[in-house]
C-alpha positions as CSV (number, residue, x, y, z in Angstrom):
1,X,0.0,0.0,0.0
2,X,1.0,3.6,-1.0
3,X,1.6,5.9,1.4
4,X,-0.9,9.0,0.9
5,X,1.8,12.3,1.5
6,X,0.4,15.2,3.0
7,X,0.0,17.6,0.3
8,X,1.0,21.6,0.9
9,X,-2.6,22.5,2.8
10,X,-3.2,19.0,4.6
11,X,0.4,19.8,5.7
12,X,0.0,23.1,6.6
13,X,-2.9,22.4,8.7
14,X,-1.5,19.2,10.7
15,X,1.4,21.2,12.2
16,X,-1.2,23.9,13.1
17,X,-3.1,21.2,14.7
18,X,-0.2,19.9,17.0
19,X,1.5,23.0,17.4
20,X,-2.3,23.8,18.8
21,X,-2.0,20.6,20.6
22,X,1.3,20.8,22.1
23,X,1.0,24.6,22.9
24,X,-2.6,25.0,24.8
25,X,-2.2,22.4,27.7
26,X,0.9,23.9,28.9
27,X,-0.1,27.2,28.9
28,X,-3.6,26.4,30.4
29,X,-1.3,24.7,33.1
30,X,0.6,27.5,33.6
31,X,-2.1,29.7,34.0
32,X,-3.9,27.8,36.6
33,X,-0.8,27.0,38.5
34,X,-0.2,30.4,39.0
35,X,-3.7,31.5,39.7
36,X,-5.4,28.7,41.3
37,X,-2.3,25.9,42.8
38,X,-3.7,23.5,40.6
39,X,-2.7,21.7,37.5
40,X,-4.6,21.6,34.4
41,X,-5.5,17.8,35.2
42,X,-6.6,18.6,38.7
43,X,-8.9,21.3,37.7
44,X,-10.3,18.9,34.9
45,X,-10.8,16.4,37.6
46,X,-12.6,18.8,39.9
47,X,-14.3,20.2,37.1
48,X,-15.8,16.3,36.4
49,X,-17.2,15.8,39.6
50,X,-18.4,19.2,40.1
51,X,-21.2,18.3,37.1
52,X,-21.6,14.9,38.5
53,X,-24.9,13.6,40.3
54,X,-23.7,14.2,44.3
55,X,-20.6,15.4,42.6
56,X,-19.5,12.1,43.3
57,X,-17.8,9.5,40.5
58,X,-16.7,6.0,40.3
59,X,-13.0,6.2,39.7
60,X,-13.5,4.1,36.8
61,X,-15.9,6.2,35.2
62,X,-13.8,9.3,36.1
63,X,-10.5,7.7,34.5
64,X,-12.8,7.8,31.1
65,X,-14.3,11.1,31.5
66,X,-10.5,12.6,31.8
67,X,-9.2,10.4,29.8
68,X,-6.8,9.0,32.3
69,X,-5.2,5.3,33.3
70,X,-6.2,4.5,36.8
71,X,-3.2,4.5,38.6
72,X,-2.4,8.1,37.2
73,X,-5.8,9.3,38.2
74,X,-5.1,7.5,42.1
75,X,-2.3,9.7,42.3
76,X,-3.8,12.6,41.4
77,X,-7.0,12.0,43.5
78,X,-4.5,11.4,46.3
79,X,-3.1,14.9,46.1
80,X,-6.4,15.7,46.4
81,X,-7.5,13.8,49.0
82,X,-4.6,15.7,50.8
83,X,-6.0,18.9,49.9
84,X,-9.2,18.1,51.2
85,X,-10.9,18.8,47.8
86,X,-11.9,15.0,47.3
87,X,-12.9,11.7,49.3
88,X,-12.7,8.4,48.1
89,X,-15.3,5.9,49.6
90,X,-16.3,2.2,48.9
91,X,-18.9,2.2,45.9
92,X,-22.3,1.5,48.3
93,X,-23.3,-0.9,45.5
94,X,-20.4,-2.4,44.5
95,X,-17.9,-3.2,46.8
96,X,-14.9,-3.4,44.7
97,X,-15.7,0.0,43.3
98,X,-14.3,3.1,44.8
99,X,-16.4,6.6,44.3
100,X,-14.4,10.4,44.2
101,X,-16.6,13.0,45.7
102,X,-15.6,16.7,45.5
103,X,-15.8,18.0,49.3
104,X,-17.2,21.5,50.0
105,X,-13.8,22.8,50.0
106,X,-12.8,21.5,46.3
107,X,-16.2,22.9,45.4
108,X,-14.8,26.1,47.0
109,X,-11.6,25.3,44.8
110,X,-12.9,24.8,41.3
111,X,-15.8,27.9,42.0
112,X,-12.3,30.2,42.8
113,X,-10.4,28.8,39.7
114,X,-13.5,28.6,37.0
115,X,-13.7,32.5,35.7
116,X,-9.7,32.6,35.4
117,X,-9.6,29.7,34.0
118,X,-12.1,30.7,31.4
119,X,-11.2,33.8,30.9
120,X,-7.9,32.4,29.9
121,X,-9.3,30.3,27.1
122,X,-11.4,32.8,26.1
123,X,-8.1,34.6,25.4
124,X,-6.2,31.8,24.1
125,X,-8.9,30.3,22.1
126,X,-12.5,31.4,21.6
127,X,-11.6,35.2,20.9
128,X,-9.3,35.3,18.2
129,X,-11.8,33.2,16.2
130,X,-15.1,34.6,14.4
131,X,-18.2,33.6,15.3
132,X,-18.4,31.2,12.2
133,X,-14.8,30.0,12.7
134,X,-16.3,28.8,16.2
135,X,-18.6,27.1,14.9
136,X,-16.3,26.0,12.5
137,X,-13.8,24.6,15.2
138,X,-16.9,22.7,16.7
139,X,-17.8,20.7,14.0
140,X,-14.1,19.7,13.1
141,X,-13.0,18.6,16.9
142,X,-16.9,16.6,16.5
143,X,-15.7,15.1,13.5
144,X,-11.9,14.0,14.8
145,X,-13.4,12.6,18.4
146,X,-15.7,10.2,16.0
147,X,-12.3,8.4,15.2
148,X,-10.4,9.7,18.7
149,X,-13.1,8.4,21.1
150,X,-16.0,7.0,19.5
151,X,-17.4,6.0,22.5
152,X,-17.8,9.9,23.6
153,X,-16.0,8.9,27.2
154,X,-15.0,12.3,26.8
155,X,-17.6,14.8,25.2
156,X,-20.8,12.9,26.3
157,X,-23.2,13.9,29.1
158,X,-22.6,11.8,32.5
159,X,-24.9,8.5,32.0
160,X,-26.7,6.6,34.9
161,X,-24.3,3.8,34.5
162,X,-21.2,5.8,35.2
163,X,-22.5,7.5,38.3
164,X,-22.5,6.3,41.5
165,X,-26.0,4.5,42.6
């Protein structure tokens, strides 16, 4: 089989794309490090169980909602957990289940670090674009998750299965 070369434009736009990629999560990093005293990955974690039912998620469920490996996830949670911001608990219905529930005080956390943290993307992403080009940017990170997570793990709302009982 042939291997199809990027032409000029599809070439142009990939290193766009990763340059994008490889940019943005540092940067959002920095900016909530410095604002907030929490990583990117913590916030998205907080942020996750702050839309849950009780604010409360199996771990399982919240390693495919951040798209994380369990052991990374149990280490972050356990920074956490040190913080105060989260509890882990046995899963009432399933004993060999563990549930992360955002405590009043990571609530407190992710409230404080929410409006810099949007206004930062707002910045970096939303507000050099048009209105169209927004849209625009919608339907091509829609089109790129159907092959990246085709399952939605990521983009979808919560479903009864993945919170706690």
């Amino acid at each position: 089989m042939a291997t199809r070369w990027l032409d000029e434009a599809e070439r142009a736009a990939w290193l766009r794309l990763i340059a994008v990629a490889e940019l943005l999560p540092a940067t959002l990093d920095t900016h909530l490090r410095r604002d907030s005293g929490l990583t990117h990955f913590e916030y998205f974690v907080l942020a996750m169980l702050s839309e849950a039912p009780d604010r409360t998620l199996r771990m399982s469920a919240l390693a495919r909602r951040t798209n994380s490996t369990l052991p990374r996830l149990s280490h972050v949670v356990r920074r956490l957990e040190e913080r105060g911001f989260v509890e882990r608990t046995p899963s009432p219905d399933d004993g060999r289940a563990t549930d992360a529930r955002l405590t009043a005080a990571g609530w407190d956390a992710i409230v404080a670090a929410a409006p810099g943290h949007v206004e930062t993307v707002r910045r970096l992403v939303l507000d050099p674009l048009t209105p169209t080009q927004v849209e625009q940017l919608s339907t091509i990170g829609e089109a790129l998750l159907t092959q990246l997570d085709p399952k939605g793990h990521m983009t979808r709302e919560l479903s009864e299965k993945e919170a706690p009982q």
